[in-house]
N, C-alpha and C positions, 0 to 999 in steps of 0.2 A: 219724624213729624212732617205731616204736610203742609206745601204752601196753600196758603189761604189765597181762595180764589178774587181776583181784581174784578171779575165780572157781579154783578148782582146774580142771584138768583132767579127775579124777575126776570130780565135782560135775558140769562141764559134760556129758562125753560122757554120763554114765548121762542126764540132764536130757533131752539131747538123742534119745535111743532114748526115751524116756519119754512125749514127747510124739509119734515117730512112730508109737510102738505102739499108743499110745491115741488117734489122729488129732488132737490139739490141734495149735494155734500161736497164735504171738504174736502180738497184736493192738498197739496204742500203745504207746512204750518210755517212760520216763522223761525227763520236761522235761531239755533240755541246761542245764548251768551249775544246776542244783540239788544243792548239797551235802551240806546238810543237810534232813531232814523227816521229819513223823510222817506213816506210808503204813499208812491204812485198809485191810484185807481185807475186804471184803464183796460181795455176801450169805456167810455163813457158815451152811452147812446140811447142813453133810456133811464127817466126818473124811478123807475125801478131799483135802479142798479143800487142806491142809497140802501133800500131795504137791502138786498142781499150780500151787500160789501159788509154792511154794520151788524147784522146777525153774523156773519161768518168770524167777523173779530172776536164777538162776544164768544162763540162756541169755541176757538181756539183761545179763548182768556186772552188776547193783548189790548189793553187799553189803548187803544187808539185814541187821537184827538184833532178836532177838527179846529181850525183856528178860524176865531165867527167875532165881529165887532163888541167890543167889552158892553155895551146898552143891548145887547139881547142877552146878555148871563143876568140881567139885572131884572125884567120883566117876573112882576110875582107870578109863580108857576109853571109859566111858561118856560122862564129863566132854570129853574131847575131840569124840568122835563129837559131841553137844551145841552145842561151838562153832566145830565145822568147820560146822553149817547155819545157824549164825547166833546161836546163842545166846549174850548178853552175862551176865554177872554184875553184881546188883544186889544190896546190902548191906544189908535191910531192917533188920536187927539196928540200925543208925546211924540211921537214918530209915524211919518207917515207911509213910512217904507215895511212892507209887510214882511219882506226877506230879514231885515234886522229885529222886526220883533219878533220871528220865529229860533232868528239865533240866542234875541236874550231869553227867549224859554225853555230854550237847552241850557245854556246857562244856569237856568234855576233850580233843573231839575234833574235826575239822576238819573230817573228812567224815563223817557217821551219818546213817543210815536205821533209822529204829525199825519195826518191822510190828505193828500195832494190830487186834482183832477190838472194838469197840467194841461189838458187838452182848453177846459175853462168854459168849453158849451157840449151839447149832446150831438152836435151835427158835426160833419168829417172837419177839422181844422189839421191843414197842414201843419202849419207852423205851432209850437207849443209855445206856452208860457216858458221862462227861464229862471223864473223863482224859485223852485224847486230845485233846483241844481244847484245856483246861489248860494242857499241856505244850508244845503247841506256841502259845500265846499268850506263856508266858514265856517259852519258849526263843528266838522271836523267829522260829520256822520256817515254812514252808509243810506245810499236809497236803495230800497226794497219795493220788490215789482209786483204787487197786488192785484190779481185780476180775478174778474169775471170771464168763463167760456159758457156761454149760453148752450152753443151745442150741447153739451155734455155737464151742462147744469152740473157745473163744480165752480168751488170757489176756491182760492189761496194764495197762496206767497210762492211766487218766481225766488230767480238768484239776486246774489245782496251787489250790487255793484257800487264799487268805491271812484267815485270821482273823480281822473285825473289832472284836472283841470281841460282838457281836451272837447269841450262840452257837443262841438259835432260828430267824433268818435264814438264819445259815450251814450251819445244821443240814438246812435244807430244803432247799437247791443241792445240798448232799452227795449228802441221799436221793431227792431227784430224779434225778440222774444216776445210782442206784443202780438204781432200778424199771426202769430200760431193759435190767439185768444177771441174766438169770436163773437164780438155782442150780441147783444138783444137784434139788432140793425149792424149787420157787417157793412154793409156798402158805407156805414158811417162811423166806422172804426178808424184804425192804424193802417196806412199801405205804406 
């Protein structure tokens, strides 16, 4: 018997024209037997990239999830539209620390994929956010290396790296493997 697919059928087929029209493909899918992880997008240099990070998910079926303030899942239609692509609700009002409530959503769930821009703007930022590493130190997950190379108009999933707690060591493997992925605008990527 097969698995029944996580993506809609909607989601997949437009995904799927999306990447013919605009000559992209898949490149490396997702480690087999990962269930849980926080999956980096990067380089992040162009509001494009949203379009071809969340088709590419959809076409390899990983649910990914974006974690968005709980009063945008609630807006009629919109609110749907929102978490048919992935958008989770997160309850700031309770906590206002965004790393704890991505750990209580592993918590609750068996299987989550969170998608992370760590970088946090489209323009070159040296320094990254830390939340992301955070969150998956306590959660106990693997972060997975998500990227767009524009060059070579591919999409996919780098290696699973496990967090030593080390966070400028581990920092440097990430962004290592990242320089070899070049955005839409290199000059405002990873160096």
């Amino acid at each position: 018997m097969s698995t029944p697919r996580k993506t809609s059928t909607f989601w997949y087929l437009f995904s799927r024209f999306w990447f013919w029209i605009t000559g992209w493909h898949l490149g490396t899918r997702v480690a087999p037997g990962v269930k849980k992880s926080i999956m980096i997008a990067a380089p992040h240099t162009s509001n494009w990239d949203f379009m071809y990070a969340r088709a590419a998910f959809f076409l390899m079926d990983v649910d990914v999830k974006l974690t968005i303030k709980k009063e945008w899942t609630t807006i009629p239609l919109l609110g749907r539209l929102v978490q048919s692509l992935g958008g989770i609700a997160v309850d700031r009002s309770k906590n206002n620390s965004l790393v704890d409530g991505m750990v209580r959503l592993f918590e609750l769930h068996d299987e989550l994929v969170i998608l992370i821009t760590p970088e946090g703007t489209r323009k070159y930022q040296p320094k990254w956010r830390k939340g992301f590493y955070h969150a998956a130190m306590q959660a106990g997950v693997p972060i997975q290396l998500g990227y767009l190379d524009y060059k070579n108009k591919e999409a996919g999933v780098g290696p699973c790296i496990y967090p030593t707690g080390d966070y400028e060591a581990d920092l440097e493997t990430i962004k290592a493997f990242y320089r070899t992925k070049p955005g839409r605008f290199p000059d405002q990527g990873v160096r």
